[in-house]
C-alpha positions as CSV (number, residue, x, y, z in Angstrom):
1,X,10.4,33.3,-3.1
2,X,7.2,32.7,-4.5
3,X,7.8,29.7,-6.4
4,X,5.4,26.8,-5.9
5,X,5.8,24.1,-3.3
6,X,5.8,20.4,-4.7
7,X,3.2,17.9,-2.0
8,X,5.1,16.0,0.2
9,X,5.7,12.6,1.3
10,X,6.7,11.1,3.9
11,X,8.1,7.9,3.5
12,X,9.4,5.2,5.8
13,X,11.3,2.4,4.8
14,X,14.4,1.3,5.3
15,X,18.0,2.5,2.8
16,X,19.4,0.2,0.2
17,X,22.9,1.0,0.1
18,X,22.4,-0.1,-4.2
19,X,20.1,3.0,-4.7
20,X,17.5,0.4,-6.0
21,X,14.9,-0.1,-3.4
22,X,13.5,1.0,0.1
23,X,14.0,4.7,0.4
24,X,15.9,5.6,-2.5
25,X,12.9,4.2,-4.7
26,X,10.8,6.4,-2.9
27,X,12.5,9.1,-2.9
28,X,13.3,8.6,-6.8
29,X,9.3,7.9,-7.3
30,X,8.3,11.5,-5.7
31,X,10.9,13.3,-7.5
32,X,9.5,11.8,-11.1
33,X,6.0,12.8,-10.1
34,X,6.4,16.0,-8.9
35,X,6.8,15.5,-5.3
36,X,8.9,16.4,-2.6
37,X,10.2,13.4,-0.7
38,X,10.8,13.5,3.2
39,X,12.2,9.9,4.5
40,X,12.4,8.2,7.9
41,X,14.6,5.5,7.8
42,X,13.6,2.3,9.6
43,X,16.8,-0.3,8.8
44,X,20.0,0.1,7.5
45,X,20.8,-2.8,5.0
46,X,23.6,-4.7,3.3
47,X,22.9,-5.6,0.4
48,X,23.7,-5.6,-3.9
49,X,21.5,-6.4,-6.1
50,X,21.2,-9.6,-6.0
51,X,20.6,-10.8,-2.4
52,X,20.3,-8.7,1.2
53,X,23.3,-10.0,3.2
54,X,22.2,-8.4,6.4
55,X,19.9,-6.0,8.4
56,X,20.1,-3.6,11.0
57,X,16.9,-2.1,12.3
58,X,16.6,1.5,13.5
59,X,16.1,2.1,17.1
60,X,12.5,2.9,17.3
61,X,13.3,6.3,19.8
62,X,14.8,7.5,16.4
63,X,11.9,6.2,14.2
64,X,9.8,8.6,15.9
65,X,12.0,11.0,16.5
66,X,12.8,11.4,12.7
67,X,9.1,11.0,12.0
68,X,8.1,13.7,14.2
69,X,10.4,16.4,13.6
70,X,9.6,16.4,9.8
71,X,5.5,16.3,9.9
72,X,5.9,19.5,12.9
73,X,7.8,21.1,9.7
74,X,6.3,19.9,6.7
75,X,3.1,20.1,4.9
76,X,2.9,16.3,4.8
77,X,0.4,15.3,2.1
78,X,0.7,11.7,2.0
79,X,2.8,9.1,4.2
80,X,3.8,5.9,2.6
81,X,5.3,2.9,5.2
82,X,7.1,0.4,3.9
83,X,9.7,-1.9,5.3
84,X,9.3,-2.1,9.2
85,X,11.2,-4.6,10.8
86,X,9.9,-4.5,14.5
87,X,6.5,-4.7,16.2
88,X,7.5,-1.7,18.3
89,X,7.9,0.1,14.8
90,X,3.9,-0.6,14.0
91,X,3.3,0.6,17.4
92,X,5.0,3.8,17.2
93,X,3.9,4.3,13.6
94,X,0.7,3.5,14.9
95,X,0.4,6.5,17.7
96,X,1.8,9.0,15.1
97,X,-0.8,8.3,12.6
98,X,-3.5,8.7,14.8
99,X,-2.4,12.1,15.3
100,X,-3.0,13.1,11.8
101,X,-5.6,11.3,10.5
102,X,-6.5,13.4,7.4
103,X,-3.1,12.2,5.8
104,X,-3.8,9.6,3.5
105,X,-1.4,6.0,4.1
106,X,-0.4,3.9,1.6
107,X,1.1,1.0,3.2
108,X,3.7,-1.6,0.9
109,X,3.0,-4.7,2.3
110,X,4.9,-6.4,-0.4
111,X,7.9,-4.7,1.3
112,X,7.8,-7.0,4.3
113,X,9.3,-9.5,2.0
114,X,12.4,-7.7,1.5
115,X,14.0,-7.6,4.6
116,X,15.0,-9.5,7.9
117,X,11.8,-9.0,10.6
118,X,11.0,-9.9,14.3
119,X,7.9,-12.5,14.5
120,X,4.7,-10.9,14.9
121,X,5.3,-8.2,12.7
122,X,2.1,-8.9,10.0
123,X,0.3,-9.5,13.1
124,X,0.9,-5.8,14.6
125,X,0.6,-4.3,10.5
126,X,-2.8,-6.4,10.8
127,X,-4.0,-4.8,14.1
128,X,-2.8,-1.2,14.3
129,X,-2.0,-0.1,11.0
130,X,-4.6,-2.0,8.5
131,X,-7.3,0.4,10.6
132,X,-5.5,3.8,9.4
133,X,-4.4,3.6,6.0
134,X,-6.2,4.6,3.0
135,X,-4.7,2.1,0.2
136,X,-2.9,-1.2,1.1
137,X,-0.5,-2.7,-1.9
138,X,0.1,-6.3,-1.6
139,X,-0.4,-9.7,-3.4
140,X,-1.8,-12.4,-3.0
141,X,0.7,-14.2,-0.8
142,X,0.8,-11.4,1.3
143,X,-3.0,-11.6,1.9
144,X,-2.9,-15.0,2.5
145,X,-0.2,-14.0,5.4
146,X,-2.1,-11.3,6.7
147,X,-6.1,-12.9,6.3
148,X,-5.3,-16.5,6.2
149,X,-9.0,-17.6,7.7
150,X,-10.2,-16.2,4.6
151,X,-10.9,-19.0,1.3
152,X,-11.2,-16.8,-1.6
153,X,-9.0,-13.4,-2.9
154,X,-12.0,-11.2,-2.6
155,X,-13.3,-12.6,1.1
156,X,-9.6,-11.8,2.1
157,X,-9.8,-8.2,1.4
158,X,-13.5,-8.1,2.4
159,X,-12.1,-9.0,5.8
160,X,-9.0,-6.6,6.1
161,X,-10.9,-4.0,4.6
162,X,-13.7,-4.9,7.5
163,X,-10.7,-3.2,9.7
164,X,-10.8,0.0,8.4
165,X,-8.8,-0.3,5.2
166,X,-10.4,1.6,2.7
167,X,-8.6,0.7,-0.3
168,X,-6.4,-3.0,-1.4
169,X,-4.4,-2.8,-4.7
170,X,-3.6,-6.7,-5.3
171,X,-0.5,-7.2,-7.6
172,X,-0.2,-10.6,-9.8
173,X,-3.9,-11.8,-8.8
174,X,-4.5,-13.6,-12.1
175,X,-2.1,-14.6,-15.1
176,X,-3.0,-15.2,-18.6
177,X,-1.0,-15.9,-21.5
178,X,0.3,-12.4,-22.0
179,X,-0.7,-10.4,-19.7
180,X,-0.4,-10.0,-15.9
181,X,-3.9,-9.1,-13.8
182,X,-3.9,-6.6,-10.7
183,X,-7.1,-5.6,-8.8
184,X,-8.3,-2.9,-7.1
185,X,-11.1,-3.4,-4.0
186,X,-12.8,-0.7,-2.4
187,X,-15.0,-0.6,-0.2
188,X,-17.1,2.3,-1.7
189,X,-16.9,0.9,-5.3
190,X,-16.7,-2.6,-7.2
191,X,-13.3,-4.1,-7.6
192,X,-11.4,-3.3,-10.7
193,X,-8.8,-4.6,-13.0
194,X,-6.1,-3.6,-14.5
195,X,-4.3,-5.7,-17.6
196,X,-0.9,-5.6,-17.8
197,X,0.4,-7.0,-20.8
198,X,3.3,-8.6,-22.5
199,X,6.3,-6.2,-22.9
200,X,7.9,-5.2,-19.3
201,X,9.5,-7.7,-17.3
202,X,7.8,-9.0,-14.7
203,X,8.2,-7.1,-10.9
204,X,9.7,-10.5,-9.4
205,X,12.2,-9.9,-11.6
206,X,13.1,-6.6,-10.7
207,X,14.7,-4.9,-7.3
208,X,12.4,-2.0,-6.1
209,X,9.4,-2.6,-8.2
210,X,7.0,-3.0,-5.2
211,X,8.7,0.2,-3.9
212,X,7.8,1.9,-7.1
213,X,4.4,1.4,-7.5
214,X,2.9,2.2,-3.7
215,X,4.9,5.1,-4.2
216,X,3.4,6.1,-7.2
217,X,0.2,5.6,-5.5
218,X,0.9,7.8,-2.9
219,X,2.5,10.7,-5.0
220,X,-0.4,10.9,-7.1
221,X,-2.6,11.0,-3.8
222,X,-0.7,13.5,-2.6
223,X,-1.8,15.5,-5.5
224,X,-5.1,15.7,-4.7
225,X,-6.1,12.2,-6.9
226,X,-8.8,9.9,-5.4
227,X,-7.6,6.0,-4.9
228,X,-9.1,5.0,-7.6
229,X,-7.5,7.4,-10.0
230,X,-3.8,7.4,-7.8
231,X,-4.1,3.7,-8.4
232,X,-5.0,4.1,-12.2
233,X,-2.2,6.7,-13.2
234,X,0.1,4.7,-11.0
235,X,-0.3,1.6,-12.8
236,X,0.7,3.5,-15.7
237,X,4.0,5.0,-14.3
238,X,5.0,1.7,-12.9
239,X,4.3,0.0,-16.3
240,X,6.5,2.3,-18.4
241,X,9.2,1.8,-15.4
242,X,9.5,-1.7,-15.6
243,X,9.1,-1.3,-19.4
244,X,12.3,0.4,-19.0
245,X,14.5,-0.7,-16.4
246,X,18.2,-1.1,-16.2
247,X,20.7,-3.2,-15.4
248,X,23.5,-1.0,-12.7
249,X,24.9,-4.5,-11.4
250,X,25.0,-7.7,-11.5
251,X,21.7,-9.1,-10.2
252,X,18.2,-7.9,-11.0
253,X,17.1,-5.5,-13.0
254,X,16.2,-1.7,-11.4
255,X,12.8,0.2,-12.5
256,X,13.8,3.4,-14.6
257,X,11.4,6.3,-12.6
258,X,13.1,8.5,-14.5
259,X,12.1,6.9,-18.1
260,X,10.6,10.1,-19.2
261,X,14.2,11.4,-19.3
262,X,14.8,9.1,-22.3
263,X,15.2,10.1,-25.6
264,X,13.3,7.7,-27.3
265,X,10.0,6.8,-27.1
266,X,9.1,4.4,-24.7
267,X,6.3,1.4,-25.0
268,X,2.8,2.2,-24.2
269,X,1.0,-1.9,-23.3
270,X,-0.7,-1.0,-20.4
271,X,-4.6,-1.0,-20.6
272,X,-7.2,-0.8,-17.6
């Protein structure tokens, strides 16, 4: 067969037995952008869509096992970590990715929210993983976690980025009226904003909307983007996702990756 192979991600996070959020949002990201998804699952959740009930975490001998077995086979072109629920995870993750250090890693700290996690996790995302991933996707709570000797938004991702972190997408950093503010900082360019404005409900409100976003990011890296333009057109997708999500229970509201399926046309109010 000579038909052409999609990129690849790798994506580890945990499975939401709702379809919402952790892996099936990744996998449902990389499908809409033209990607081929490969998962590691990290946790095994009980959940709807209202609240996690309970958490099981994936015995990390399988976390690398699953991990390993698909980058010896695949073409990985970009890994994306989300959820991880153990220190020994960040460690293992952490001696995988230094074997393959042209893959770019996006890494969802907004993810460690979500679940049920061992203390000293940011800690061990701080100290082995920060270093080796190309974009980080947090906000600002999560920075203040994860830099809390730093006094300002932009001296916190001076510092992580001081690690190695090349790139920090900030979500939520500043609210107006009617519109929503996230940043970009790099640390080979000048931050940048992006304006999200009135029109899509807001990510809190939704289940898998962190998920949907860093995986964006990391399916448009995997097709060749830079961070700055991954970021940029994943913005966008997100935007028109949320624009368009649906309700499939009871609780919160999903992202609809799949919006370009719909027959109408769907709001364009994002603006960068």
């Amino acid at each position: 067969m000579n038909n052409p192979t999609p990129p690849v991600i790798l994506t580890l996070a945990p499975h939401d037995p709702t379809g919402c959020s952790g892996v099936s949002a990744d996998i449902q990201t990389a499908v809409s952008l033209g990607c081929h998804p490969a998962a590691v699952v990290t946790a095994l959740a009980a959940r709807d869509t209202r609240e996690l009930k309970d958490s099981l975490s994936v015995d990390t001998a399988l976390v690398i096992e699953q991990a390993r077995a698909l980058l010896e086979d695949m073409p990985v072109a970009a890994i994306k970590v989300g959820e991880l629920a153990e220190v020994e995870h960040c460690e293992a993750i952490h001696s995988i990715l230094k074997d393959y250090p042209r893959i770019p890693v996006v890494l969802d700290l907004s993810a460690q929210r979500a679940g049920i996690h061992r203390p000293g996790i940011m800690q061990a995302m701080r100290a082995l993983l920060l270093p080796l991933t190309r974009l980080l996707c947090a906000n600002t709570h999560d920075l203040q976690q994860l830099a809390p000797e730093g006094d300002t938004l932009d001296a916190k991702a001076n510092l992580l980025m001081e690690t190695g972190c090349q790139a920090i997408q900030v979500s939520r950093c500043r609210h107006s009226r009617q519109a929503c503010i996230n940043r970009l900082y790099s640390r080979t360019e000048p931050a940048r904003e992006f304006e999200w404005g009135s029109g899509c409900p807001k990510p809190e409100t939704l289940l898998g909307a962190n998920a949907t976003l860093s995986s964006a990011c990391a399916a448009y890296l995997a097709h060749g983007s830079s961070v700055q333009q991954a970021v940029q057109q994943a913005q966008q997708f997100a935007w028109q996702a949320y624009a368009n999500a649906q309700r499939v229970g009871m609780g919160k509201l999903v992202p609809n990756r799949l919006f370009w399926t719909l027959d109408q046309d769907t709001p364009k109010r994002f603006r960068h």
